[in-house]
C-alpha positions in Angstrom: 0.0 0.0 0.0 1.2 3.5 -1.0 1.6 6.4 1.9 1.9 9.6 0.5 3.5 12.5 2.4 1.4 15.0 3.9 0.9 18.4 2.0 3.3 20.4 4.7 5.9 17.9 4.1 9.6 18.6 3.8 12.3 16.5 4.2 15.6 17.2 5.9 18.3 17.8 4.1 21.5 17.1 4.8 23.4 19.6 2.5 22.1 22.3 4.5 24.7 21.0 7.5 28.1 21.4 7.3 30.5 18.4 7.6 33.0 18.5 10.8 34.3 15.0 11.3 37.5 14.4 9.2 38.1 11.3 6.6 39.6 9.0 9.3 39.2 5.3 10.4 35.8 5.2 13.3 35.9 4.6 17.1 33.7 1.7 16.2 34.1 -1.5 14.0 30.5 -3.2 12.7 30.4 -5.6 15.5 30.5 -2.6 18.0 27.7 -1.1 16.1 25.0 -4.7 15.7 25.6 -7.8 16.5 23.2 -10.1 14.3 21.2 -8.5 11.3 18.1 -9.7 13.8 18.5 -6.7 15.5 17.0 -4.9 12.1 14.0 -7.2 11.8 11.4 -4.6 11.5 13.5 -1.9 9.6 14.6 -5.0 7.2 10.9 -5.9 6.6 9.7 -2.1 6.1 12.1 -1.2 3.2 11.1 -5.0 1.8 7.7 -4.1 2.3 7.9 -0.6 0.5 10.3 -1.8 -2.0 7.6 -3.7 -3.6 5.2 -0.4 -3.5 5.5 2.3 -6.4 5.5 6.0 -5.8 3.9 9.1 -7.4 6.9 10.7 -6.7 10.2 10.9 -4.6 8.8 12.5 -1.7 6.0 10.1 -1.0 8.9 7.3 -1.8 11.1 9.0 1.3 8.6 9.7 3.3 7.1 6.1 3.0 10.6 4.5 3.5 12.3 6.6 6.3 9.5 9.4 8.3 6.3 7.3 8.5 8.5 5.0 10.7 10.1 7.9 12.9 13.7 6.3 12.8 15.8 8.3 15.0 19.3 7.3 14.5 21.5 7.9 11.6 22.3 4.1 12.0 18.5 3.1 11.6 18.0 5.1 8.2 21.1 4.0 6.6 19.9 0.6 7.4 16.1 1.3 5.7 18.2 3.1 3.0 20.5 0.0 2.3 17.7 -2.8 2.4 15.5 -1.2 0.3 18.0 -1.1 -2.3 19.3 -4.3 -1.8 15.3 -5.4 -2.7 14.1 -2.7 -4.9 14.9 -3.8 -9.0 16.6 -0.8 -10.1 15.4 -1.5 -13.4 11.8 -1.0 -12.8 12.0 2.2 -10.8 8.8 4.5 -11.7 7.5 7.7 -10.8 3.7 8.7 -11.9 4.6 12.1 -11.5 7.4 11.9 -13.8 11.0 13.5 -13.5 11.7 16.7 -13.7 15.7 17.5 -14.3 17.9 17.8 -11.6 15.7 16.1 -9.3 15.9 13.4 -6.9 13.4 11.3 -9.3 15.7 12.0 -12.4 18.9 10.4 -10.0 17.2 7.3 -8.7 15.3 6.4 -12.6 19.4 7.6 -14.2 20.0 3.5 -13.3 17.4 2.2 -16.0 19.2 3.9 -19.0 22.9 3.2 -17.3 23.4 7.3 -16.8 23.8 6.3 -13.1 24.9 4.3 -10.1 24.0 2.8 -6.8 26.6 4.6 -4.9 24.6 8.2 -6.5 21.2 6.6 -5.8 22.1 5.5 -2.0 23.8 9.4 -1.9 20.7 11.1 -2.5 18.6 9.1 -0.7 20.5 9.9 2.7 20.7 13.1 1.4 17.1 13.6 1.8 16.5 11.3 5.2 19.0 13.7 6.5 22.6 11.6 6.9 25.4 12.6 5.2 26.9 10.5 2.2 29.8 10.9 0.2 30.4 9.0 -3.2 33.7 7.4 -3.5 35.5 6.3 -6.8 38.3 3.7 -7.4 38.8 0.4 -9.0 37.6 -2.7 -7.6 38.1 -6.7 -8.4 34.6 -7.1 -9.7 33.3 -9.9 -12.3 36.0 -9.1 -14.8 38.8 -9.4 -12.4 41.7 -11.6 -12.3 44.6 -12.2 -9.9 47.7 -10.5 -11.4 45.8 -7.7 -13.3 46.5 -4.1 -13.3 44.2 -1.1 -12.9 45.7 1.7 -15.0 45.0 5.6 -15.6 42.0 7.3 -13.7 39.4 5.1 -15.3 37.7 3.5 -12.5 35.5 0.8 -12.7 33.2 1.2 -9.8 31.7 3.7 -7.1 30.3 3.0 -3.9 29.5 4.8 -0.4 30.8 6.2 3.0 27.9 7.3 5.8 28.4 9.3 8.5 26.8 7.5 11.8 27.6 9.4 15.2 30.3 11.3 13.9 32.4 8.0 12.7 32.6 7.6 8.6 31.3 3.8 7.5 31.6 2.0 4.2 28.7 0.8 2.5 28.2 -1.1 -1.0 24.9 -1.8 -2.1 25.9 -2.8 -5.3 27.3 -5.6 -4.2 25.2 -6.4 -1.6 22.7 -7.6 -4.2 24.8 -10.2 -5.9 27.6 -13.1 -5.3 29.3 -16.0 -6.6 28.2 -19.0 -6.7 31.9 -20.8 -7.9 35.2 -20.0 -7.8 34.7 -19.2 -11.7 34.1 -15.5 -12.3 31.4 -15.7 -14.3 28.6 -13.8 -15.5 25.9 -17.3 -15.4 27.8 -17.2 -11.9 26.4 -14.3 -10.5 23.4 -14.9 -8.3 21.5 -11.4 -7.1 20.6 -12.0 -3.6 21.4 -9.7 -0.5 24.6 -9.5 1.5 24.9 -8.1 4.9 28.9 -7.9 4.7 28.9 -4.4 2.4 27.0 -2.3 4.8 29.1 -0.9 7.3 32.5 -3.3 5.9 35.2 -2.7 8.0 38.2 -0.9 6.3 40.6 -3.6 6.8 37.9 -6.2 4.8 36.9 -3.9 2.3 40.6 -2.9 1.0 41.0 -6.0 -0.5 38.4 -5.5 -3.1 37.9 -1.9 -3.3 40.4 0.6 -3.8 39.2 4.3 -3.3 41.7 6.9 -5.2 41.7 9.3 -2.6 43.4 7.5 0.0 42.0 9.3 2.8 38.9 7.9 2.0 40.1 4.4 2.4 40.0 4.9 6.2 42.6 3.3 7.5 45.9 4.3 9.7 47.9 3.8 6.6 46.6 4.3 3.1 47.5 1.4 0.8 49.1 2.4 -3.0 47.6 0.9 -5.8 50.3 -1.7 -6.5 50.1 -2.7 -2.8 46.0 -3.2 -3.7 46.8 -5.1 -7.1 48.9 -7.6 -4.9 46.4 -8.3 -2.0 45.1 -11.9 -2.2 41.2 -12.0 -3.8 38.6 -12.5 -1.4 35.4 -11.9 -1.2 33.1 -11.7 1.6 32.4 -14.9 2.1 36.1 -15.5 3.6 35.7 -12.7 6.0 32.2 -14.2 6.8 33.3 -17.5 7.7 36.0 -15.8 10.6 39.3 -16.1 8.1 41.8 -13.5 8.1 45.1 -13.3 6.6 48.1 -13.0 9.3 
């Protein structure tokens, strides 16, 4: 069922706050922050819930997915945000009302005719439940990867997110927390699209061996690792961090 937002309504924006906490690895890991993804239940089913449900427009769709359910914390929208990406089909994104240009509906329907991402789709939507978002560039060992290759020139290959959740800077990926491997074989009939808790809030040390940010600050950790560094780094993927493995 579709809620629509009241006439009055307008929703905070976090571009109208300025930015004080600096590029640099959080007080908090993920663990500190939730234990089991149980601890989401009803924020999980929500975004499911209005991930099936088509809006008029991109107020109604925020207001449906983040205020009707008066989530407080940062950590709770983010959450909303990230699931009902994870379960919305980017492909079939519609607005009755249209899009006009420049506008939150033109970003999120930009997907459909390849024009736009994820990582500017999760931006805009924090954007407008009030959390701020920063869209990060680099290369990453995606599908077409293989041990030994090298990234070259400024051509990146993939974008995804950093959140800012009581004044500590998280990394999110809700790209690829919609799809995984089934075999060892990187391979496009390999690729199953099913949700994957490991890219929301990854933990800098996990995340650095698959994604690579070009501004180095953004990588958030103590010591910023160079590209050849990142070209040499074994290739996992989050199912060896979430079976307890680590490299010593």
């Amino acid at each position: 069922m579709q809620i629509k937002a009241p006439p009055n309504f307008i929703p905070d924006d976090s571009r109208a706050r300025q930015i004080h906490a600096p590029p640099v690895h959080a007080r908090y890991r993920k663990l500190d922050l939730y234990r089991t993804v149980h601890q989401f239940y009803y924020i999980d089913n929500h975004a499911i819930q209005v991930a099936q449900t088509e809006h008029d427009n991109f107020t109604d769709l925020i207001f449906h997915l983040v205020y009707s359910q008066n989530l407080q914390s940062d950590l709770d929208k983010c959450r909303v945000i990230f699931r009902w990406m994870t379960s919305k089909n980017m492909y079939t994104i519609a607005f009755r009302d249209g899009a006009a240009p420049n506008s939150p509906e033109e970003v999120l329907l930009s997907f459909k005719s390849k024009q736009g991402t994820y990582a500017r789709i999760f931006e805009t939507l924090c954007r407008f439940a009030g959390v701020h978002s920063i869209v990060l560039t680099g290369y990453a060992k995606g599908l077409d990867y293989r041990p030994g290759d090298k990234f070259k020139g400024n051509d990146y290959n993939h974008s995804w997110n950093v959140v800012l959740i009581d004044n500590n800077w998280y990394l999110v990926d809700s790209h690829w927390a919609t799809r995984y491997l089934v075999s060892e074989k990187n391979m496009p009939e390999n690729l199953v699209y099913e949700y994957d808790d490991f890219y929301f809030l990854t933990d800098p040390e996990q995340l650095i061996y698959s994604h690579w940010a070009h501004k180095k600050e953004w990588q958030l950790l103590p010591s910023p690792v160079a590209l050849q560094d990142f070209e040499s780094l074994p290739l996992v993927k989050s199912y060896f961090f979430k079976c307890g493995m680590f490299f010593i």
